[in-house]
C-alpha positions in Angstrom: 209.6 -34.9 -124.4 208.8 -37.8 -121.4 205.9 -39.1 -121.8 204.4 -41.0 -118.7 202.9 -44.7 -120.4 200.3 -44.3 -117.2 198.4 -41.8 -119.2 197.7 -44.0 -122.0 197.0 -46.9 -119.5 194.2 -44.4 -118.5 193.2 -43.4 -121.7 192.9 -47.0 -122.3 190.7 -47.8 -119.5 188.1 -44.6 -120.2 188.4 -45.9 -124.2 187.1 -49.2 -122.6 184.2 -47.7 -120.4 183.1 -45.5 -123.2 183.0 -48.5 -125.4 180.7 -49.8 -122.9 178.8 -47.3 -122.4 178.3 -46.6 -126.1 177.3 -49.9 -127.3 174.2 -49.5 -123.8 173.0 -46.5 -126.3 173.2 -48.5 -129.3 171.5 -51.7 -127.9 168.8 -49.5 -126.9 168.4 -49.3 -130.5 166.8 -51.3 -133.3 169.4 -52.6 -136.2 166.9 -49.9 -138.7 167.8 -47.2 -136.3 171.4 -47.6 -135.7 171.9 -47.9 -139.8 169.8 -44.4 -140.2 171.4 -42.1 -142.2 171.1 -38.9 -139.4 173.2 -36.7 -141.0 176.5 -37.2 -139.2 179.8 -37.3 -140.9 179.4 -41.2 -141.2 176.3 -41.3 -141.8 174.7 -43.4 -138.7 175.5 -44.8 -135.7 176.6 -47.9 -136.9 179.2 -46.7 -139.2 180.6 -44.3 -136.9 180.9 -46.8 -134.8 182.9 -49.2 -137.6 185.2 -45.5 -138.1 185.5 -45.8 -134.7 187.0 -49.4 -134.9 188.7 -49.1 -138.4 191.0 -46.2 -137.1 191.6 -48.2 -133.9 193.1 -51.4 -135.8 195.0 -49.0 -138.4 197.0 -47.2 -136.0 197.1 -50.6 -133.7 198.2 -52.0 -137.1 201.2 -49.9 -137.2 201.8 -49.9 -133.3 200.7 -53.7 -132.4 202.3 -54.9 -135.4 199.3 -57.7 -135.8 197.4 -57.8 -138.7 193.5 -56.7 -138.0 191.6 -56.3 -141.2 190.6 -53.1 -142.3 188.0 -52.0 -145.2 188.7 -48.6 -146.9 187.9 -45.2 -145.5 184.4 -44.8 -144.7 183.5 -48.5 -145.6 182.2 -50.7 -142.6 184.0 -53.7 -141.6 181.1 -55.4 -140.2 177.6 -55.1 -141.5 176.2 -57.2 -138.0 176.0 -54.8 -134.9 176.4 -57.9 -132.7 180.0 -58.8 -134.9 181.1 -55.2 -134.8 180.5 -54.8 -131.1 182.3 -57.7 -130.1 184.7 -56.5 -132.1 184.8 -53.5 -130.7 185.3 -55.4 -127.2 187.8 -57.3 -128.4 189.8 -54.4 -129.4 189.2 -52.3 -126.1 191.3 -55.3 -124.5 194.0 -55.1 -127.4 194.3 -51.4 -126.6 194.4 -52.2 -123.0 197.4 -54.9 -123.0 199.4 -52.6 -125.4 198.7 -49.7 -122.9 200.1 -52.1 -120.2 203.3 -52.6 -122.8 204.4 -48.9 -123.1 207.6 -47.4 -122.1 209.1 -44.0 -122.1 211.3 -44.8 -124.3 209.4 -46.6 -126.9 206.8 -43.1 -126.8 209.6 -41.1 -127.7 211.1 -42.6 -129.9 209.8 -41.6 -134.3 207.6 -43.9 -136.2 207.5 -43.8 -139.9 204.5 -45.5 -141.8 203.0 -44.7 -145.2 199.7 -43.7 -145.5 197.7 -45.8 -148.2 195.5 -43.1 -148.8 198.0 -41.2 -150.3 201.2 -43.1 -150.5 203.8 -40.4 -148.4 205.6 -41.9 -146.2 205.7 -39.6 -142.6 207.4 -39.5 -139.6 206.3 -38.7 -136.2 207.1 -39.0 -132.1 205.1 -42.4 -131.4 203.5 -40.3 -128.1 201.8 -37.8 -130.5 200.4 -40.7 -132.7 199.3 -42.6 -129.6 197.5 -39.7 -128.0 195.6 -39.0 -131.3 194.5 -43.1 -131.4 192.8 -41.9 -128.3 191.5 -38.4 -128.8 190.1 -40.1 -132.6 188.1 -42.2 -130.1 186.9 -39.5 -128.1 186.0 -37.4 -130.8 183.9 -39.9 -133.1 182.2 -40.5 -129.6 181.2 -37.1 -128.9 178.9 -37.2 -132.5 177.8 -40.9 -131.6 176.3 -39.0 -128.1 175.1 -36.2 -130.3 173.2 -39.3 -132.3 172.3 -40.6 -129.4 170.3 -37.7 -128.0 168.5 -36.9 -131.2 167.3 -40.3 -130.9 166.1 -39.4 -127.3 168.8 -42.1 -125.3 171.3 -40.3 -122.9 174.1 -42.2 -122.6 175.0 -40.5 -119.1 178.5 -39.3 -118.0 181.3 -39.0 -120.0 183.7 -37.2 -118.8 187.1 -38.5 -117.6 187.2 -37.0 -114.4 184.0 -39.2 -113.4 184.9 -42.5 -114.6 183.9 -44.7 -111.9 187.5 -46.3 -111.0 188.9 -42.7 -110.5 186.2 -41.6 -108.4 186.6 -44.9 -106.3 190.3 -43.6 -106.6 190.1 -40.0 -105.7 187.0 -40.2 -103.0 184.1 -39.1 -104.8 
């Protein structure tokens, strides 16, 4: 399978605006609030937000080959909202350059890593681990705006398709 490394550049650039746009929402919110246990599978806003950020450095981890420190499963990296969203910055522009770095023929080619979880060893096409970095993103997000709303903050458009550089693109 051919895998175009423009998608991923795209992906990269609506991971970046959500980003944005998620950390307006949480802003909006007092460090009590975002640390509320509301029920979701990480609890609050502000560890679904460090999920968000410790799945993003493993899988960079594997495909960046840099060394971003992680904390187990489910355990935030940062306890500070301002540390964890500049983090969180920082990382958007990580994805970003490696985004601008892809080939064809580095996405299809297999990438093996072992899971510390568990300790197996797998193998898969480095496209199909790529796109799920992204879609991870996109679905932790989609709770964070569920959050968001039962906290009464609407965090405005989200979907692809309406990301302002494409409709500047595409006329609307």
């Amino acid at each position: 399978m051919q895998i175009d490394p423009g998608l991923y550049q795209r992906m990269a650039a609506y991971n970046n605006w959500m980003t944005n746009k998620i950390h307006v929402a949480a802003d909006q919110m007092s460090d009590e609030d975002r640390k509320q246990d509301r029920g979701a599978f990480f609890r609050s806003v502000h560890s679904t937000l460090n999920h968000i950020l410790f799945a993003d450095r493993v899988w960079m981890n594997r495909f960046f080959e840099k060394s971003y420190k992680v904390n187990g499963m489910g355990v935030d990296i940062f306890d500070d909202y301002l540390e964890l969203r500049q983090a969180q910055q920082d990382m958007c522009s990580d994805i970003i350059t490696f985004a601008d770095q892809l080939s064809v023929s580095w996405l299809a080619q297999t990438m093996t890593w072992t899971r510390s979880t568990d300790g197996v060893s797998r193998s898969r096409p480095r496209w199909l681990l790529v796109t799920h970095m992204f879609n991870h993103q996109t679905h932790h997000r989609g709770q964070l705006s569920t959050l968001f709303v039962q906290a009464g903050i609407d965090i405005g458009v989200t979907d692809l398709p309406f990301m302002p550089d494409l409709i500047s693109d595409f006329g609307g």
